[in-house]
N, C-alpha and C positions, 0 to 999 in steps of 0.2 A: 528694243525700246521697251521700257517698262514704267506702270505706275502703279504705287503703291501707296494703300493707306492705314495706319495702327490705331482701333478704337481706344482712346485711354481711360475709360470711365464706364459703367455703367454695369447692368449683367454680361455685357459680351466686350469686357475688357480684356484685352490685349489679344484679342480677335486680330486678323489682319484682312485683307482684299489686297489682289494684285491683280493685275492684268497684263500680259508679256505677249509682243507683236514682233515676229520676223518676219525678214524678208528674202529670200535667198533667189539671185538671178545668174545665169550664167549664158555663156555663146557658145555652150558644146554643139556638135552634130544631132538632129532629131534623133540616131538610135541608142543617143548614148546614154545609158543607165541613170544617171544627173541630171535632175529635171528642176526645173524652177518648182519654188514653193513657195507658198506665206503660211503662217504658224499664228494662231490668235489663241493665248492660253489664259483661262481664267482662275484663278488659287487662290484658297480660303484656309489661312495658317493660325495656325493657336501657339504663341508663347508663354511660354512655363512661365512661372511666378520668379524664376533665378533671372529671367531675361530683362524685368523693369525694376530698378532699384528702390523699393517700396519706401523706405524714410525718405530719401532726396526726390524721386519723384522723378527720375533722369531714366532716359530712355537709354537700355544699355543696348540691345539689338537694335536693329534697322531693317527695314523692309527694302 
């Protein structure tokens, strides 16, 4: 599961914020190497000036 958000405007244009959440469960035996996890990742991405189409104003990447 993830959310993400693309500043469009400002000094920290085309900045991004994401936030990425897993979850991983399983019914192996207690000694087996696979163990349950949750995963909470936080990303701060910078898009080049070729990723927003600057005349139309169209967003070519996506978060």
């Amino acid at each position: 599961m993830g959310l993400g958000y693309l500043i469009q405007s400002g000094p920290l244009k085309n900045v991004g914020l994401m936030a990425l959440k897993s979850i991983y469960r399983n019914d192996f035996p207690a000694g087996v190497i696979f163990r349950d996890e949750n995963r909470t990742r936080f990303l701060i991405l910078y898009l080049s000036g070729n990723a927003v189409d600057a005349e139309e104003g169209n967003q070519v990447a996506s978060l």
